[in-house]
PyMOL Python script that loads the backbone (N, CA, C, O; Angstrom):
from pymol import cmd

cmd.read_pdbstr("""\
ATOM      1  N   UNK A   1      30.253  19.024 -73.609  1.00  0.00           N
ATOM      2  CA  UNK A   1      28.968  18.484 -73.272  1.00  0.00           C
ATOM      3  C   UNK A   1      28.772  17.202 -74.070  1.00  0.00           C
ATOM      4  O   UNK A   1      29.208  17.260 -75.220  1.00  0.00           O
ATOM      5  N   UNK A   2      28.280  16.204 -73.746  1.00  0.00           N
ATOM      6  CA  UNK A   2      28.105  15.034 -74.161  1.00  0.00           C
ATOM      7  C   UNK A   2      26.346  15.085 -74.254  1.00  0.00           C
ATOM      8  O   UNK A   2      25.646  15.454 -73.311  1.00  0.00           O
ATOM      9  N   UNK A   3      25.731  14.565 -75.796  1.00  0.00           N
ATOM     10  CA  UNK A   3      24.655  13.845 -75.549  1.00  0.00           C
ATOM     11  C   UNK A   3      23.955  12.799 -75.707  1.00  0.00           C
ATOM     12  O   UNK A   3      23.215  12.780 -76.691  1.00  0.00           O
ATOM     13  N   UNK A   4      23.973  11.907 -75.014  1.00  0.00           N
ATOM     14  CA  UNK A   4      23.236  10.450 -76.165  1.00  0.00           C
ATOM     15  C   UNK A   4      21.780  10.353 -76.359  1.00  0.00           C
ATOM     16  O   UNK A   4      20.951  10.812 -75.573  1.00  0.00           O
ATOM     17  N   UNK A   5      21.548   9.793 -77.339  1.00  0.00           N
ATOM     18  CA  UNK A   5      20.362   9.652 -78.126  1.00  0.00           C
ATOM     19  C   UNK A   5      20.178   8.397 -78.053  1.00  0.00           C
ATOM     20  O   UNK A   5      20.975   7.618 -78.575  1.00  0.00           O
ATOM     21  N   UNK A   6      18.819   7.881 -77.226  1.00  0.00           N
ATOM     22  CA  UNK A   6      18.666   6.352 -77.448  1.00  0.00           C
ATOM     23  C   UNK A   6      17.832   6.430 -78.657  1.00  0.00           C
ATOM     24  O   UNK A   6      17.276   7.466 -79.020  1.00  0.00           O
ATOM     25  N   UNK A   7      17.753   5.114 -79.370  1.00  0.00           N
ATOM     26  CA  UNK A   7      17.136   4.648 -80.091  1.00  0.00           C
ATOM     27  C   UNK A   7      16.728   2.710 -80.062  1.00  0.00           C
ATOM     28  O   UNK A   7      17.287   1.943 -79.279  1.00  0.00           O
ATOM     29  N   UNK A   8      15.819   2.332 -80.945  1.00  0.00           N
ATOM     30  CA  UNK A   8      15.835   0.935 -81.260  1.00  0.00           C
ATOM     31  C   UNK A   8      15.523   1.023 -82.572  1.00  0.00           C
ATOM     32  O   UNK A   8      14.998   1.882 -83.281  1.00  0.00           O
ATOM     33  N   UNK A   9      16.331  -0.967 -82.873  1.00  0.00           N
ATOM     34  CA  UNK A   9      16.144  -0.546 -84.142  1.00  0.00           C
ATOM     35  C   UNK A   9      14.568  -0.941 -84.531  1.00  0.00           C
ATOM     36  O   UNK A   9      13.936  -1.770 -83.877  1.00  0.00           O
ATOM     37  N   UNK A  10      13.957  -0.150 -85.825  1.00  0.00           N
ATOM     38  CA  UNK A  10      12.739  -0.394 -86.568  1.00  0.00           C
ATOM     39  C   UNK A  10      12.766   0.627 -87.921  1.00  0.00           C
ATOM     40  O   UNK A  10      13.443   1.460 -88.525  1.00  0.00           O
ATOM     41  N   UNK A  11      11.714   0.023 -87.911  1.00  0.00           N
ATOM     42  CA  UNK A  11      11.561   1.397 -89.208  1.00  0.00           C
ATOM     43  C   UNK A  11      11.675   2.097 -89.545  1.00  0.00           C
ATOM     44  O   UNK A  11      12.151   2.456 -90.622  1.00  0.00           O
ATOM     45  N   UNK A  12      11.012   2.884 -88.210  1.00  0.00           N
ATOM     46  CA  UNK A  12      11.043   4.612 -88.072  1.00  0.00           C
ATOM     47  C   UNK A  12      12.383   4.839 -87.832  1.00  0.00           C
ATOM     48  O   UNK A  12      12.669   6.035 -87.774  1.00  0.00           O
ATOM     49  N   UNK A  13      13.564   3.835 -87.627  1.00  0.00           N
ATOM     50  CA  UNK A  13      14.972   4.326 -87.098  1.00  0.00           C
ATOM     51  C   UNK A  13      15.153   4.415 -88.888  1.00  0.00           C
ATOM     52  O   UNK A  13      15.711   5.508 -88.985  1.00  0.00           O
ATOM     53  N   UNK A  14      15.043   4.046 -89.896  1.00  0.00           N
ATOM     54  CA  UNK A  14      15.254   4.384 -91.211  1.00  0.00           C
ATOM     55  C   UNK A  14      14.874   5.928 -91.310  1.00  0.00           C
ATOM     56  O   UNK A  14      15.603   6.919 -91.270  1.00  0.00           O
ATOM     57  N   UNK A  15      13.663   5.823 -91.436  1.00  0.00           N
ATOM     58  CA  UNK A  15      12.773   6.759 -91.899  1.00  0.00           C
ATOM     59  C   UNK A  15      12.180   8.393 -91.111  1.00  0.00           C
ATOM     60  O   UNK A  15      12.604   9.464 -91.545  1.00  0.00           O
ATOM     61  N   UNK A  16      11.523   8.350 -90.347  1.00  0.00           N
ATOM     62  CA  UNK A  16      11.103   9.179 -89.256  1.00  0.00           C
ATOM     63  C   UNK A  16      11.878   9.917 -88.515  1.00  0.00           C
ATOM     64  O   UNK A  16      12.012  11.138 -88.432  1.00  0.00           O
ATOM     65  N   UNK A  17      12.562   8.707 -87.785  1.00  0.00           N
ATOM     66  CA  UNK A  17      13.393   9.326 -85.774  1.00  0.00           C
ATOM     67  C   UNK A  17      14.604   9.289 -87.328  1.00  0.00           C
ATOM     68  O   UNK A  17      15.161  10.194 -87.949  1.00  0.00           O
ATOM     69  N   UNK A  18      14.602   8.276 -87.428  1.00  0.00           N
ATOM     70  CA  UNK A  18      16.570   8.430 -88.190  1.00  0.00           C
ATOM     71  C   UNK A  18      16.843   9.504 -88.772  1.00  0.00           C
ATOM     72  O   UNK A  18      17.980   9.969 -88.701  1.00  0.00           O
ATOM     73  N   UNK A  19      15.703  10.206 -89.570  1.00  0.00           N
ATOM     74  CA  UNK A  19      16.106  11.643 -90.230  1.00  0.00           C
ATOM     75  C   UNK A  19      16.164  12.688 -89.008  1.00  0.00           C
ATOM     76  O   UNK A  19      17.153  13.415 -88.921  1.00  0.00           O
ATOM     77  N   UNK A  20      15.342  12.761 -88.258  1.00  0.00           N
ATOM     78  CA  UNK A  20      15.648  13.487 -86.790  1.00  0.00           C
ATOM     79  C   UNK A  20      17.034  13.242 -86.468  1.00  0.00           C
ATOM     80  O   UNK A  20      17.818  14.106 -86.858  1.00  0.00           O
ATOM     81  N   UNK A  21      17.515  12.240 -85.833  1.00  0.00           N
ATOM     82  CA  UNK A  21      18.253  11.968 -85.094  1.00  0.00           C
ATOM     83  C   UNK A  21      19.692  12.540 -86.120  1.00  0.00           C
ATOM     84  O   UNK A  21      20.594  13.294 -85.754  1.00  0.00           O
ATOM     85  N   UNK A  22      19.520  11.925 -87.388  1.00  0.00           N
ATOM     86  CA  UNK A  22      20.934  12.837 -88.419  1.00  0.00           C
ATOM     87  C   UNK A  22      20.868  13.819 -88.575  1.00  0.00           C
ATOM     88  O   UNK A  22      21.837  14.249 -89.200  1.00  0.00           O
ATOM     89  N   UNK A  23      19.741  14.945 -88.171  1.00  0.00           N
ATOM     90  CA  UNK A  23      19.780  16.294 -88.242  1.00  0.00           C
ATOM     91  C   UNK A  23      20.130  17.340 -86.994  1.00  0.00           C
ATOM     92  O   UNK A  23      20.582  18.484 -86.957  1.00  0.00           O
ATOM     93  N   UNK A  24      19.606  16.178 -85.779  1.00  0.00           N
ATOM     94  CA  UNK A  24      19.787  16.896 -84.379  1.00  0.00           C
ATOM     95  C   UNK A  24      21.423  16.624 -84.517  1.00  0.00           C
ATOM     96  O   UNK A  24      22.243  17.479 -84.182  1.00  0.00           O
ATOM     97  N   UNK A  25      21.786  15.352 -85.043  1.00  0.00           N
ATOM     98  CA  UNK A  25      23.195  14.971 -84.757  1.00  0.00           C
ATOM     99  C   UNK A  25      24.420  16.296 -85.470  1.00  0.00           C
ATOM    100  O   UNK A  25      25.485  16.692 -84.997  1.00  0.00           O
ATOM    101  N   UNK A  26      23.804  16.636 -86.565  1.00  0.00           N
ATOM    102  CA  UNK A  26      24.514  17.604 -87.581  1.00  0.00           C
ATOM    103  C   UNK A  26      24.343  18.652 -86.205  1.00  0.00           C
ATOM    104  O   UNK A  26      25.028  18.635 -85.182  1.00  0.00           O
ATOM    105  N   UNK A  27      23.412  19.387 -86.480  1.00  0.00           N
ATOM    106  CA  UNK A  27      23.438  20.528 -85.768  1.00  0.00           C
ATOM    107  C   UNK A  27      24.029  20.446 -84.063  1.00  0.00           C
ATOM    108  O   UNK A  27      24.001  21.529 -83.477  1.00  0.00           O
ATOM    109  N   UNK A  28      24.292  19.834 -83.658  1.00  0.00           N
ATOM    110  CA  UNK A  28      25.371  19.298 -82.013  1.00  0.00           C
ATOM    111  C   UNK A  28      26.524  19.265 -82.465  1.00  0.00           C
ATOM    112  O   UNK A  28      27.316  19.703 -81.629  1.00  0.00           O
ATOM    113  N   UNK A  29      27.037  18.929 -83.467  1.00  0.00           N
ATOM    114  CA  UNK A  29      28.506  18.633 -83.670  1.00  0.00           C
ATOM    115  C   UNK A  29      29.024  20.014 -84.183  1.00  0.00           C
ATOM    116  O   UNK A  29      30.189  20.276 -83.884  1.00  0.00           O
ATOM    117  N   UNK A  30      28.569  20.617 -84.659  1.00  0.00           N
ATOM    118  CA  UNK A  30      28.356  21.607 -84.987  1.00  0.00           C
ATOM    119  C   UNK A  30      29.045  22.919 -83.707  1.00  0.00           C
ATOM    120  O   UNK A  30      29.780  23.904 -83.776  1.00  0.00           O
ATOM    121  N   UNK A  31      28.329  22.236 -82.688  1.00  0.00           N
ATOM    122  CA  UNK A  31      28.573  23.122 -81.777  1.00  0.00           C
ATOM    123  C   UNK A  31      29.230  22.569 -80.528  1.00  0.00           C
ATOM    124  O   UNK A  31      29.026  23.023 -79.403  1.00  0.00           O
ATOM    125  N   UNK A  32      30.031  21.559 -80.808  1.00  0.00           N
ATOM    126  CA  UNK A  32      31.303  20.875 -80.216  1.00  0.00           C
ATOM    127  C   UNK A  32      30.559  20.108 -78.890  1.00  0.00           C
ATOM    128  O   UNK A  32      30.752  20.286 -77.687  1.00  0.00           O
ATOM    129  N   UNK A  33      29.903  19.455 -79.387  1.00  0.00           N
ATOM    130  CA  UNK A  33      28.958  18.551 -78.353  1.00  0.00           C
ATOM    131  C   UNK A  33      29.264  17.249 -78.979  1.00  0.00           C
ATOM    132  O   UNK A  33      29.473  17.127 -80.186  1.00  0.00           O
ATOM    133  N   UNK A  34      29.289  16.044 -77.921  1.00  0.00           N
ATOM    134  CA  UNK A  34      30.029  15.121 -78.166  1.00  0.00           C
ATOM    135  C   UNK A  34      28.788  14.032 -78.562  1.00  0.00           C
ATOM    136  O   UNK A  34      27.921  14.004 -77.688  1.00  0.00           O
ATOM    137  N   UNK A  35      28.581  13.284 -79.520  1.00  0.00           N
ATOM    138  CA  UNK A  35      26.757  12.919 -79.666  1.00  0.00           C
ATOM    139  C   UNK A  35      27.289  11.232 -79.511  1.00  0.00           C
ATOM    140  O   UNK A  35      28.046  10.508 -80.159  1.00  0.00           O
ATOM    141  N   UNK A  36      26.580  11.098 -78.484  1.00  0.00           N
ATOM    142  CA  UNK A  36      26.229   9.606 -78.757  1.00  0.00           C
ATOM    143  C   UNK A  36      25.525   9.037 -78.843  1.00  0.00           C
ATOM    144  O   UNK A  36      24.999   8.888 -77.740  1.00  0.00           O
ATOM    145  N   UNK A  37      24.748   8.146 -80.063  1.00  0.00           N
ATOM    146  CA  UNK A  37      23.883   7.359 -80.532  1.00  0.00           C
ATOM    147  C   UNK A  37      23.560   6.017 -80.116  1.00  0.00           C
ATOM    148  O   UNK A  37      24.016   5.219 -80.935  1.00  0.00           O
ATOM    149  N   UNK A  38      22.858   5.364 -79.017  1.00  0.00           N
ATOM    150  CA  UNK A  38      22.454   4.203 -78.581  1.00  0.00           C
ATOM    151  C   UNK A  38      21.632   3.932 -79.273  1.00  0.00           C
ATOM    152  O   UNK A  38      20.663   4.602 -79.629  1.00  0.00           O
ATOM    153  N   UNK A  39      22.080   2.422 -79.664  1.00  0.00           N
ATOM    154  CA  UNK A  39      20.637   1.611 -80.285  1.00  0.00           C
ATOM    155  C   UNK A  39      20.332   0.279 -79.465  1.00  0.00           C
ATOM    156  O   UNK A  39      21.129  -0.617 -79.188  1.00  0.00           O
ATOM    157  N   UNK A  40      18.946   0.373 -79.139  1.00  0.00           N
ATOM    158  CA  UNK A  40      18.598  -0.892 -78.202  1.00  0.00           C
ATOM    159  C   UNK A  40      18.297  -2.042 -79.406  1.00  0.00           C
ATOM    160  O   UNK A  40      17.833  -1.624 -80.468  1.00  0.00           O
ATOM    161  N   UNK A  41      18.572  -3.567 -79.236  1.00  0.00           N
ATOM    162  CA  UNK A  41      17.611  -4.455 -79.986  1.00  0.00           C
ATOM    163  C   UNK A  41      18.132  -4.611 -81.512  1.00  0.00           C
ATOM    164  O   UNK A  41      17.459  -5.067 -82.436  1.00  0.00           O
ATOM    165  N   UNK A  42      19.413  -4.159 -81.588  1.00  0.00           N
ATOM    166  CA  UNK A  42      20.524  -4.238 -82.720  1.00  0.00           C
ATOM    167  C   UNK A  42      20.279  -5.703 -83.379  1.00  0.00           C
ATOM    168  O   UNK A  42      20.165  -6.716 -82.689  1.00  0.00           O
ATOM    169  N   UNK A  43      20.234  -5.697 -84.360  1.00  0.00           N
ATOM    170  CA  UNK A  43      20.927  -7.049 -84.990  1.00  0.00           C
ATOM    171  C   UNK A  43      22.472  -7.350 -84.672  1.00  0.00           C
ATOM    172  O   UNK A  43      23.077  -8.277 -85.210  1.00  0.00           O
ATOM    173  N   UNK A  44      23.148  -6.317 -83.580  1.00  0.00           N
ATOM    174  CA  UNK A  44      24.422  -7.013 -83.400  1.00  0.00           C
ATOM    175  C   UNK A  44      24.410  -8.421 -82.452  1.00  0.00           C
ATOM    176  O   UNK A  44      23.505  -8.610 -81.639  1.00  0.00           O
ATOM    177  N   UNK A  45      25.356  -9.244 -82.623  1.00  0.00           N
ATOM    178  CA  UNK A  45      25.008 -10.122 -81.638  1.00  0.00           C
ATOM    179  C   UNK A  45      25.786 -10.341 -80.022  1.00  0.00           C
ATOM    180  O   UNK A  45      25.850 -11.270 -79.216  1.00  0.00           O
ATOM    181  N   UNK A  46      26.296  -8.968 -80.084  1.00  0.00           N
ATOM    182  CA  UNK A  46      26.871  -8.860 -78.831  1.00  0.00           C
ATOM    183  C   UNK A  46      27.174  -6.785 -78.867  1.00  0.00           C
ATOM    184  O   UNK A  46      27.208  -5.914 -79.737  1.00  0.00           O
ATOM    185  N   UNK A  47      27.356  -6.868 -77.069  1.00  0.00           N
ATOM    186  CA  UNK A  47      27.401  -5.271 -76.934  1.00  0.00           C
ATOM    187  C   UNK A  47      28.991  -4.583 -78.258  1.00  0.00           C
ATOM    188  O   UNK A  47      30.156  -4.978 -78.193  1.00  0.00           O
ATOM    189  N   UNK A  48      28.522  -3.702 -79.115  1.00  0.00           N
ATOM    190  CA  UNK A  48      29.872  -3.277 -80.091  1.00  0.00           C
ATOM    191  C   UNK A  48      29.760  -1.544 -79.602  1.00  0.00           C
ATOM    192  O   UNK A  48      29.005  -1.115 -78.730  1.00  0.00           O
ATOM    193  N   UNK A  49      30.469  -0.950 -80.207  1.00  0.00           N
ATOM    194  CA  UNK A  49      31.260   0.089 -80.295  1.00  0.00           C
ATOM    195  C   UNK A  49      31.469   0.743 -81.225  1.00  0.00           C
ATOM    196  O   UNK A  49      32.412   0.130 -81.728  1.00  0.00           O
ATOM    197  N   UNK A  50      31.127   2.220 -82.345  1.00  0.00           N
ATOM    198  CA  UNK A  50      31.855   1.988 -83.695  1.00  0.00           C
ATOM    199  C   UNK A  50      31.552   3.552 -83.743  1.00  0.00           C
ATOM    200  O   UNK A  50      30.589   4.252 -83.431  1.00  0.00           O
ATOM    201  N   UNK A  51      32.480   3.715 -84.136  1.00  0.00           N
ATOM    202  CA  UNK A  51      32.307   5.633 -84.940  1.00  0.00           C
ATOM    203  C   UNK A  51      32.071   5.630 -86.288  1.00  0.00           C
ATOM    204  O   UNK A  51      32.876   5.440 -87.200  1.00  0.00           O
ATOM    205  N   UNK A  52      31.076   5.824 -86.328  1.00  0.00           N
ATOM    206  CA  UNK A  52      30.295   6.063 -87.605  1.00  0.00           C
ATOM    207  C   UNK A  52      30.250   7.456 -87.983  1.00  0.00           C
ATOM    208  O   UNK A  52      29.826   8.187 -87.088  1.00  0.00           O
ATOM    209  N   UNK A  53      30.695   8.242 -89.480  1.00  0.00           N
ATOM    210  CA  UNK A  53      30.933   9.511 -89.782  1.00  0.00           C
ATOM    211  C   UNK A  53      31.773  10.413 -88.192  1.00  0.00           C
ATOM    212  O   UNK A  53      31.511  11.610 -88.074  1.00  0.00           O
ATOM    213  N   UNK A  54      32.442   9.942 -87.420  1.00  0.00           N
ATOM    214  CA  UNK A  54      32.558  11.325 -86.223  1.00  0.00           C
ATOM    215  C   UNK A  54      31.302  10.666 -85.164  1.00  0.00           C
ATOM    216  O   UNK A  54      31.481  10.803 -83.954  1.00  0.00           O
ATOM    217  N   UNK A  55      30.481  10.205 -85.481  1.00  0.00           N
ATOM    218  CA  UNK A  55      29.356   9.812 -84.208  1.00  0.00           C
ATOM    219  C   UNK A  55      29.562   8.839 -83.934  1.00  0.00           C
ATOM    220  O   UNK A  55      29.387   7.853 -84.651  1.00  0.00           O
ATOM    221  N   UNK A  56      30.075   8.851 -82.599  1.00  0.00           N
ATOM    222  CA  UNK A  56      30.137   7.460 -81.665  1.00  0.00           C
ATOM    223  C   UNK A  56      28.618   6.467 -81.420  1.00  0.00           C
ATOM    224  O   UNK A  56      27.690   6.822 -80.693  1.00  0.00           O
ATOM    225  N   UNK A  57      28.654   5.465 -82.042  1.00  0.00           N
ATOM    226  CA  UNK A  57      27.401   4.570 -82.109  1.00  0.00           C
ATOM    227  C   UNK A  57      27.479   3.248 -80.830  1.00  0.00           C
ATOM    228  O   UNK A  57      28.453   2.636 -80.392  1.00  0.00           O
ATOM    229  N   UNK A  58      26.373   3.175 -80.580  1.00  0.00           N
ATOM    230  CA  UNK A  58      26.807   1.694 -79.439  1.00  0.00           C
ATOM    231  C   UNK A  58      25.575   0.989 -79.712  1.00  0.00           C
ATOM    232  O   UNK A  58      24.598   1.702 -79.940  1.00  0.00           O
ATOM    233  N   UNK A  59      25.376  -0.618 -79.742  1.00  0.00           N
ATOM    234  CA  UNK A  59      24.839  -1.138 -80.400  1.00  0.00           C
ATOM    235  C   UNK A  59      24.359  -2.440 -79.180  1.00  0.00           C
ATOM    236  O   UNK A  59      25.073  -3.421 -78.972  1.00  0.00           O
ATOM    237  N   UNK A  60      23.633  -2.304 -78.792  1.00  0.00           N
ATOM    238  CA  UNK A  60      22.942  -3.462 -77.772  1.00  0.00           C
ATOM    239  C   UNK A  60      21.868  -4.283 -78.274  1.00  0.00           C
ATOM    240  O   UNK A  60      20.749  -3.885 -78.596  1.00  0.00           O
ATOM    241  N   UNK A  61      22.400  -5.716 -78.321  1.00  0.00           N
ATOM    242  CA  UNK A  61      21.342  -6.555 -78.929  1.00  0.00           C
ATOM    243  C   UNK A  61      19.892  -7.120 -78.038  1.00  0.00           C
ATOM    244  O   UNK A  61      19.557  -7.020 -76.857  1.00  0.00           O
ATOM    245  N   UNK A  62      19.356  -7.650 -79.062  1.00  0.00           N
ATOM    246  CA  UNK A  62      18.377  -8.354 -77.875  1.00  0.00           C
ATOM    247  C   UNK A  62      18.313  -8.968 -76.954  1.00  0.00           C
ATOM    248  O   UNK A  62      18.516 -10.149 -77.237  1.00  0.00           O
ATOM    249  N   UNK A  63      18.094  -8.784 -75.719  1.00  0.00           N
ATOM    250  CA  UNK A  63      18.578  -9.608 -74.664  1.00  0.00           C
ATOM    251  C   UNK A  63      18.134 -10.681 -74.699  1.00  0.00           C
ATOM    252  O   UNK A  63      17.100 -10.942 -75.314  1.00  0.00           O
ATOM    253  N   UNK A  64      18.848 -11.572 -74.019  1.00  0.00           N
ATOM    254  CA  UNK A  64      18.770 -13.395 -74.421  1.00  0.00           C
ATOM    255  C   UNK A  64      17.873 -13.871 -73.112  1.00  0.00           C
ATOM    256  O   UNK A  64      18.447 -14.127 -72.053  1.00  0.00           O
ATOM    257  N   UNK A  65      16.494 -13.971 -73.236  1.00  0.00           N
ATOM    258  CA  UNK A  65      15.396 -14.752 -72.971  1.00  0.00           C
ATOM    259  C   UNK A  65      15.947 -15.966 -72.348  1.00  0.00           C
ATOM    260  O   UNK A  65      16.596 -16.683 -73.110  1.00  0.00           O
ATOM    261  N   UNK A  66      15.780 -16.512 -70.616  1.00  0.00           N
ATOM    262  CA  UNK A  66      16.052 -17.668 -70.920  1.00  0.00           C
ATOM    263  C   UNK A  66      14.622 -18.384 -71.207  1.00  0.00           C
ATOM    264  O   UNK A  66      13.504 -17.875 -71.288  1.00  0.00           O
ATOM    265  N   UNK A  67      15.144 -20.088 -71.368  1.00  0.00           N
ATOM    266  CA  UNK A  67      14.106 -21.130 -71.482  1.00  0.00           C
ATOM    267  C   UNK A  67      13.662 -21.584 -70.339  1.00  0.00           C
ATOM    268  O   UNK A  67      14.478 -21.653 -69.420  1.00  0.00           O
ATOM    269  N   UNK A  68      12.091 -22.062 -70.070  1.00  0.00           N
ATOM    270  CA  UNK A  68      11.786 -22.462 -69.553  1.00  0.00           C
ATOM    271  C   UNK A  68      10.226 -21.187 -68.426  1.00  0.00           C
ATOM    272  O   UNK A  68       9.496 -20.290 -68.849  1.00  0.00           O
ATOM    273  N   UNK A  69      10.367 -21.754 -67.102  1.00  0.00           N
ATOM    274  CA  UNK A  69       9.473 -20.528 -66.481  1.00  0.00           C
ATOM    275  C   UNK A  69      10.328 -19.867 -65.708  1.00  0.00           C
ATOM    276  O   UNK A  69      11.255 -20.288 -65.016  1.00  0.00           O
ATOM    277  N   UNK A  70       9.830 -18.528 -65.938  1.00  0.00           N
ATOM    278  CA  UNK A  70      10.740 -17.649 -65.035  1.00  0.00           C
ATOM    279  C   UNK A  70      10.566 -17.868 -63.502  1.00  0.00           C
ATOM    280  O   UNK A  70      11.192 -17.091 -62.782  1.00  0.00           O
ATOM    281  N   UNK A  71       9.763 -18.865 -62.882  1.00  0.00           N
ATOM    282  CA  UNK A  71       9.573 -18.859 -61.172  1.00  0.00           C
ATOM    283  C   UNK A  71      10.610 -19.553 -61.375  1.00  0.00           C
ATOM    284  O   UNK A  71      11.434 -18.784 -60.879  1.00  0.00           O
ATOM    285  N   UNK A  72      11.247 -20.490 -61.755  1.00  0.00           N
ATOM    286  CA  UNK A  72      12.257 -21.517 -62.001  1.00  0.00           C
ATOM    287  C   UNK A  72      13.399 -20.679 -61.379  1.00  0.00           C
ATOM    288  O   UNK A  72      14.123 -21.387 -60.679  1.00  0.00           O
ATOM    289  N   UNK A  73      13.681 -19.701 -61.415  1.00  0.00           N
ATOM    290  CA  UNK A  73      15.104 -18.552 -61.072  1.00  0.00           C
ATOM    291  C   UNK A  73      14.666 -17.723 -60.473  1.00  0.00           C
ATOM    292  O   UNK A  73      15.043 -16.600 -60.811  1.00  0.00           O
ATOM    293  N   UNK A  74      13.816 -17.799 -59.473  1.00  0.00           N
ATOM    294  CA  UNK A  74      13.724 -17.171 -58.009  1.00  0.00           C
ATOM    295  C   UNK A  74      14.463 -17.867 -57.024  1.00  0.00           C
ATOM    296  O   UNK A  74      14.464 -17.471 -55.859  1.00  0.00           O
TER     297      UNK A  74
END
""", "prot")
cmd.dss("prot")
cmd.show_as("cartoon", "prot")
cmd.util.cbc("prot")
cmd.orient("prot")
């Protein structure tokens, strides 16, 4: 069984959800469930990939805004 966990990053990904999310994560692996951790809004600066402790992490940055008005790209 596979499960992913979205997240973004902020605060509460320290503090709050992050202690959740490392405890739901303990107790799944636990029981041979495959956990994957999405984070929206990363300080990465492009889509990455990374196994962190055994937990597969994926890391999506902020999407790139263009300039100008958006009727412009209709």
């Amino acid at each position: 069984m596979n499960l992913y966990i979205f997240n973004k990053t902020s605060l509460g990904a320290v503090y709050g959800i992050g202690t959740y999310i490392r405890e739901l994560v303990f107790v799944m692996k636990m029981n041979n469930v495959n956990v994957y951790v999405v984070t929206l809004y990363s300080d990465r600066l492009q889509i990455q990939m990374e196994e962190i402790d055994g937990i597969n992490h994926w890391f999506f940055p902020v999407p790139a805004i263009p300039q100008g008005n958006m009727d412009d790209h209709k």
